[in-house]
C-alpha positions in Angstrom: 0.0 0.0 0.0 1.6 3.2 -1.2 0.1 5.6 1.7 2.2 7.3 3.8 1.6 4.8 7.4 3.1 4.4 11.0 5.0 1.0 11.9 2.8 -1.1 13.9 3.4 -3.7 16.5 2.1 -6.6 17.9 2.6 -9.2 20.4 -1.1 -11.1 19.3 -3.4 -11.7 16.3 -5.5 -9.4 17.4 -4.2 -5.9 18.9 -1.9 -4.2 17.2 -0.3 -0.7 18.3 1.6 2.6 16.8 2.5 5.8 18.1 0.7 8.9 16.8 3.6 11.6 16.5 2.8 15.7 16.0 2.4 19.0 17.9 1.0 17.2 20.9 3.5 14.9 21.0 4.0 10.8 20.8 0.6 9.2 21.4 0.5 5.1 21.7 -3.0 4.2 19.5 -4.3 1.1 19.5 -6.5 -1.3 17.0 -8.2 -4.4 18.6 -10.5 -6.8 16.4 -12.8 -8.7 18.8 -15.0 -11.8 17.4 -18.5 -10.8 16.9 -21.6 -13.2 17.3 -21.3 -13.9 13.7 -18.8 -16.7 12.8 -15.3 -14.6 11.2 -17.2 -11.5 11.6 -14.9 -9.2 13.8 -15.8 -5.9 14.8 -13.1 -3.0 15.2 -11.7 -1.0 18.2 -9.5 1.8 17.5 -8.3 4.3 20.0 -5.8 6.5 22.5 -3.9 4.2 25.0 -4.0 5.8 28.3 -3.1 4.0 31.3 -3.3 0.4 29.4 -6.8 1.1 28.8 -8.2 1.8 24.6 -9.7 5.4 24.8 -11.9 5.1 21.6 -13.7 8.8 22.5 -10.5 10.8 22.7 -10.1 13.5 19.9 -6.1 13.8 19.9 -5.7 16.3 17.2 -1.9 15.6 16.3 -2.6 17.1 13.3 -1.9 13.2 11.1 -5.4 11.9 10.6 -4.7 10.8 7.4 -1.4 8.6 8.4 -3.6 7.2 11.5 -6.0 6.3 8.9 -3.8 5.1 6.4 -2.2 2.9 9.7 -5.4 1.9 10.9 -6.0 0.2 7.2 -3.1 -1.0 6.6 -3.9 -2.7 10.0 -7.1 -4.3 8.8 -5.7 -5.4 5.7 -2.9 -7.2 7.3 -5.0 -9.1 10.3 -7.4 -10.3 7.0 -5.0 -12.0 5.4 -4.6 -14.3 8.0 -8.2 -16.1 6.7 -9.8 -14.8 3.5 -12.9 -16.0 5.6 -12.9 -13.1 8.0 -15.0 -9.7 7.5 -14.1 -6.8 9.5 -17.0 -4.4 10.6 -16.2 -0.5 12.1 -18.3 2.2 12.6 -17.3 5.9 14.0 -18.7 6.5 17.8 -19.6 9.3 16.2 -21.6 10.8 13.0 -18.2 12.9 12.3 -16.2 10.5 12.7 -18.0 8.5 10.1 -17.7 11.3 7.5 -14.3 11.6 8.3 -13.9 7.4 7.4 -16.1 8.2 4.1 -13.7 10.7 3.5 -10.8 9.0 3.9 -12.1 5.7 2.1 -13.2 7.8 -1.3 -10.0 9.9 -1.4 -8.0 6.5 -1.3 -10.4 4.3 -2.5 -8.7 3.3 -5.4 -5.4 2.5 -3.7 -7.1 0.0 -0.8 -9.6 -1.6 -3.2 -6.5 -3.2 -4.8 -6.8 -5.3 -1.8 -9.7 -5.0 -0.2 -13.7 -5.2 -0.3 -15.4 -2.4 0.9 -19.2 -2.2 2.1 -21.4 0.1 3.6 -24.2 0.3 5.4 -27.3 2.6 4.5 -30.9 2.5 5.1 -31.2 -1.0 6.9 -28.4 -2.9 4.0 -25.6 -3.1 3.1 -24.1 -2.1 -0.3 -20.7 -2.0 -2.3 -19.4 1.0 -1.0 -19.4 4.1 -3.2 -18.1 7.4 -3.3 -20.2 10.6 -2.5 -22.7 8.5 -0.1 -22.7 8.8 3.4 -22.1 5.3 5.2 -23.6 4.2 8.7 -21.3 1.5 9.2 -18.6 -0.1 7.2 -17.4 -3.6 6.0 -14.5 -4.7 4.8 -12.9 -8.5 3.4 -10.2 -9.3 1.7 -9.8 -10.4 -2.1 -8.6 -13.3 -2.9 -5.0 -13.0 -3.6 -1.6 -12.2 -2.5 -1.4 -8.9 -0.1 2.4 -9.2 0.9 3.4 -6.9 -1.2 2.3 -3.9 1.4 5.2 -2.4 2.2 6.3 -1.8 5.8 6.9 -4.4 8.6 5.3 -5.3 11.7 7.3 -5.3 14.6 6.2 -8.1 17.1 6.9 -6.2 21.1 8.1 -9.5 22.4 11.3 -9.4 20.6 11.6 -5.7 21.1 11.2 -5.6 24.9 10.8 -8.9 26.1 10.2 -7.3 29.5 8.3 -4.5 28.7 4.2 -4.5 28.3 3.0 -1.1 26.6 
C-alpha cells in the first residue's frame, strides 16, 4: 500500500499498536479486532492508550489523521489476510467521525480496493461501498489473492522488549 503509514506492533493476532507523532506529541493508539456473534465477523476497536486502557472517545488532534488512517487500514488489511474468511465491521462513535472514514475511504479508495472489499451500510443494508454517499457503518474483506506486497513491517513487542508490556 503506497500511503504514507506508521510501523505497527504486535505481540497477538488481534491488537496491534503505533505511536501517533505531532504537535502534541507521541501518542500510543491502538486497534483491537474482537469476534462478533457472527462466525469470522470481527468488529473494530480503534483508539488513544492511556493507562493500558483503549480510549476510543479521545479526539487527539496531532494534526496526522490521514497517516492514523492510512495505519489503521493498513492494520485491517494485514489481520485479514490471515483467513480470507474473516470480515471486518467499524463504525465511528460518532456521526463525524463516520464522515471523516467516508472521506478517507473515497479519497483513497482506489489504492485500498487493490486489496480489499469495501461495504457500507445505509438505510437497513448493506451495499458496495461508493463514493459521494454517506455510510452508517462499514465492511471490509479481503480479495482473494496475495497482499504481501504492502510495504512496511510489523514489529512483534516480544522481541523488542521482552520485558516490557506497553
Amino acid at each position: 500500500m503506497n500511503i504514507d503509514k506508521y510501523d505497527i506492533f504486535t505481540d497477538s493476532l488481534v491488537d496491534y499498536y503505533f505511536f501517533s507523532e505531532g504537535p502534541n506529541g507521541k501518542i500510543k493508539k491502538q486497534v483491537c479486532f474482537r469476534k462478533s456473534g457472527l462466525e469470522n465477523y470481527y468488529q473494530l476497536s480503534f483508539g488513544d492508550v492511556i493507562k493500558g486502557n483503549i480510549q476510543e472517545d479521545v479526539v487527539s488532534d496531532n494534526k496526522d489523521t490521514d497517516k492514523v488512517l492510512a495505519t489503521i487500514m493498513w492494520i485491517i488489511i494485514k489481520f485479514l489476510q490471515q483467513s480470507s474468511f474473516f470480515h471486518i465491521r467499524f463504525t465511528g462513535l460518532t456521526k463525524a467521525r463516520n464522515r471523516l472514514f467516508n472521506k478517507w475511504i473515497e479519497q483513497n479508495y482506489n489504492e485500498i480496493t487493490q486489496y480489499i472489499y469495501i461495504y457500507g451500510y445505509k438505510r437497513d443494508k448493506w451495499e458496495k461501498f461508493y463514493p459521494n454517499r454517506y455510510y452508517e457503518a462499514f465492511l471490509i474483506k479481503i480479495k482473494n489473492y496475495d497482499t504481501r506486497n504492502i510495504n512496511k513491517k510489523i514489529y512483534f513487542k516480544s522481541l523488542l522488549h521482552p520485558a516490557k508490556r506497553y
